[in-house]
C-alpha positions, 0 to 999 in steps of 0.5 A: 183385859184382866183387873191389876194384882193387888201388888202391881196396884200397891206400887202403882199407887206408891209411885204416884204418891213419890211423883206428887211429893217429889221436888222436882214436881214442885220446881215443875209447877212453879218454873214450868221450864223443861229442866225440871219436867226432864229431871221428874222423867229421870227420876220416875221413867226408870222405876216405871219402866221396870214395873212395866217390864215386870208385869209384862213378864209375870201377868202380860193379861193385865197389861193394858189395864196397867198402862190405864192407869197411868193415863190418871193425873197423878202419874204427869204424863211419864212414860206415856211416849214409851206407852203409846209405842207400845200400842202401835204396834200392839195393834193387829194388823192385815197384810195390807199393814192396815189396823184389822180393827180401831185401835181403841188403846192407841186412841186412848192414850194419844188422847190422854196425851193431848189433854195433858197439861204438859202436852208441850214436852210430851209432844217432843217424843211422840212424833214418829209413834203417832206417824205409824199409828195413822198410817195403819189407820183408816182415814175415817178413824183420824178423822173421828180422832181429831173431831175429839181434840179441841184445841187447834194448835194441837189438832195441827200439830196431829195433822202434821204427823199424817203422811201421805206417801204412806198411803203406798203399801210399801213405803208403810210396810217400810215405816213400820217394819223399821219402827217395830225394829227399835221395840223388839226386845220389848215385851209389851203383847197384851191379849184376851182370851175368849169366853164364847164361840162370838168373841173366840172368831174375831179375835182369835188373830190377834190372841195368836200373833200375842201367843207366838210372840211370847213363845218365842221370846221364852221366859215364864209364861205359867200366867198364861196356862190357866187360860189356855186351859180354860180355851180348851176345855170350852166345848163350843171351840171343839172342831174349829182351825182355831181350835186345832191352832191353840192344840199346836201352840200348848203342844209345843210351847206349854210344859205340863204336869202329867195330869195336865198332859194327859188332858191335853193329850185327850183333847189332840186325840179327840180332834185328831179322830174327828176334825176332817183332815187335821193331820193335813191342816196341823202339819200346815201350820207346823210349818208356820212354827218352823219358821218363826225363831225361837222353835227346836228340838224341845218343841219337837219332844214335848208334844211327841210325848203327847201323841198317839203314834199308832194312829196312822196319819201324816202326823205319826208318819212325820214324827217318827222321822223327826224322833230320829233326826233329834236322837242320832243328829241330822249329820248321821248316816242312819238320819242321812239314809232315813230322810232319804227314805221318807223322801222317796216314799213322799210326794216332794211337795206334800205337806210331811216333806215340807215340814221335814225341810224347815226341821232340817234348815232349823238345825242348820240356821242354829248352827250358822248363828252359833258359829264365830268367825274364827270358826270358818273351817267348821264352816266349810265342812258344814257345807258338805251336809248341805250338799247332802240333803239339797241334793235328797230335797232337790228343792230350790226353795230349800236351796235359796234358804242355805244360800241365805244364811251362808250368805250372812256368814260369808259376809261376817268373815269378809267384813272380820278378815280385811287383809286380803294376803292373809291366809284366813282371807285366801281360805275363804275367797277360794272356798267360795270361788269352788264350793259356791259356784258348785252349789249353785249359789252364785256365778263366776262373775258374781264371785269376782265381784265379790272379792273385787278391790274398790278403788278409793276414788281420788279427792278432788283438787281445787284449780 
């Protein structure tokens, strides 16, 4: 947690002083009716709102420290609902959906929000945020929780948000899959950066789920790169996973100037030549890049730059089939033969030909989201492409990957082309009739209830 830029802290103060001169506040105090604390929040949440979101873009490290503040008095509980939000889901958690460690900061800000004097209107917001929050929390740490709360109404009103059904690993993967929906084009991740080998291992986790997230959001992240750096440059993090991990996340996220580049480069080589198979290990979590948004051929290029492809490894050996596919284009023949090539050459299931798979679905899944539904012939002569590499990968889960996102589009052009005897609506039910069947993606009887007409069942009359 770094300490606020004197500029944020300015501001900061600056709103303070606006809420406790405003007349809005005065009514407040004087009326205590909810119109008044409504019309403060109107006034306020906006402009706190976007000092929030300004810190997350330029200095996402100060973050937490930054939502502390407005844990003080001054600022009459505003936009603490919208915070306490935030750290739900800025907790890591397992694939149980259970809090790795205590979240500290939630607990910090539920408390500051119980012993607020306008706890009554806080209270109308925070429902679901805390029902997440105690669901990915131990029961220990409720129980400790509510210990701390004094007031009995209060202390009820907390036990009411703990649900029992979601003690049942799916119902809460459900809760908060659904929750985190309404927050995902929030930037609100927050990190430390370790200083020494004991704090690096716990936390490593949750300073990658942070990275990746701000990754693949885009926008500025030259705050970060100093810190990067620094982890780096630390000798006692040399020859760890998470070592290797952060070289793959720089490598193909960060741009550098030639002199930070060739730093970078002196650190992948040395790991390179050194950590027992981190050709192998780098390769595995490529493939976890490949999967997430926001990955193209950019990242490709820039860390591509960095490597020394003389070295003979499945790095080199992936890199240079993937410099091809960049320059000449997935549909060229050179590109087609050269897969095909790699693909001979390489067990189907290693680890080189995976990660050539999910560079080709990259291509494909940009391409699909950028095509409308007027588009639809492009479409179809796309599928020959598919067609293409399923039949060099003869891979099915590669082939249930295409049959997904064709999917998606076929359900957009069905949903955009209603009239059933028009032609654009005949185009696709034919296509999908033939080409789907073909390619394996569905059965003639599924095609038939796909394009089967729903009867509108009749009202019922009374007697």
């Amino acid at each position: 947690m770094q300490p606020l830029d004197e500029k944020y802290y300015n501001r900061l103060n600056d709103l303070a002083a606006a809420i406790q001169d405003s007349p809005n506040l005065e009514q407040y105090l004087e009326e205590e009716e909810d119109d008044f604390y409504n019309a403060l929040r109107v006034e306020f949440e906006p402009q706190l709102s976007e000092l929030h979101h300004q810190v997350a873009s330029e200095a996402p490290l100060q973050l937490v420290t930054f939502e502390k503040y407005l844990l003080e008095p001054p600022f009459e509980g505003l936009y603490l609902p919208r915070v306490l939000g935030f750290s739900v889901l800025r907790g890591e958690i397992g694939d149980q959906y259970r809090y790795v460690r205590p979240n500290d900061h939630f607990k910090d800000i539920l408390l500051a929000i119980c012993r607020s004097p306008h706890f009554d209107q806080l209270k109308k917001r925070i429902g679901q945020s805390i029902s997440v929050g105690f669901a990915l929390s131990s029961d220990i740490w409720i129980t400790n929780l509510m210990s701390l709360v004094e007031n009995k109404r209060i202390r009820f009103f907390l036990q009411q948000q703990k649900q029992d059904r979601y003690r049942d690993l799916k119902d809460r993967a459900e809760l908060y899959n659904r929750y985190s929906n309404q927050f995902r084009h929030e930037q609100y991740h927050s990190a430390d950066f370790p200083a020494s080998l004991g704090e690096m291992k716990p936390n490593f986790s949750a300073l990658r789920q942070f990275l990746l997230k701000r990754f693949e959001a885009g926008g500025d992240n030259a705050s970060l790169k100093s810190q990067i750096q620094d982890f780096l440059n630390n000798k006692e993090f040399h020859g760890s996973e998470e070592y290797l991990e952060m070289l793959a996340m720089c490598g193909n996220y960060v741009d550098l100037d030639p002199a930070e580049r060739l730093a970078f480069a002196t650190h992948f080589e040395r790991e390179r030549r050194s950590f027992p198979e981190f050709d192998l290990r780098y390769m595995r979590f490529l493939i976890g890049l490949y999967q997430s948004p926001g990955i193209s051929s950019v990242n490709d290029a820039r860390i591509n730059a960095f490597i020394d492809k003389n070295w003979k490894d499945k790095i080199s050996d992936y890199y240079r089939i993937a410099e091809k596919i960049h320059e000449l284009g997935y549909v060229h023949p050179d590109s087609i033969e050269a897969v095909q090539h790699f693909y001979n050459t390489h067990e189907g299931l290693s680890v080189e030909t995976e990660c050539l798979r999910q560079l080709i679905l990259t291509y494909f899944a940009r391409l699909m989201e950028g095509l409308t539904e007027r588009e639809y012939a492009d479409y179809f002569e796309l599928t020959k492409i598919f067609n293409i590499y399923m039949k060099i990968f003869g891979n099915q889960q590669f082939n249930q990957s295409i049959e997904k996102i064709s999917m998606v589009f076929v359900d957009k052009l069905l949903k955009k082309f209603t009239d059933k005897r028009a032609k654009d609506y005949q185009d696709v039910k034919r296509f999908v009739s033939t080409q789907f069947v073909d390619m394996g993606f569905m059965k003639d009887k599924e095609v038939v209830e796909l394009f089967k007409t729903r009867r509108k069942r009749r009202k019922s009359t009374e007697a």
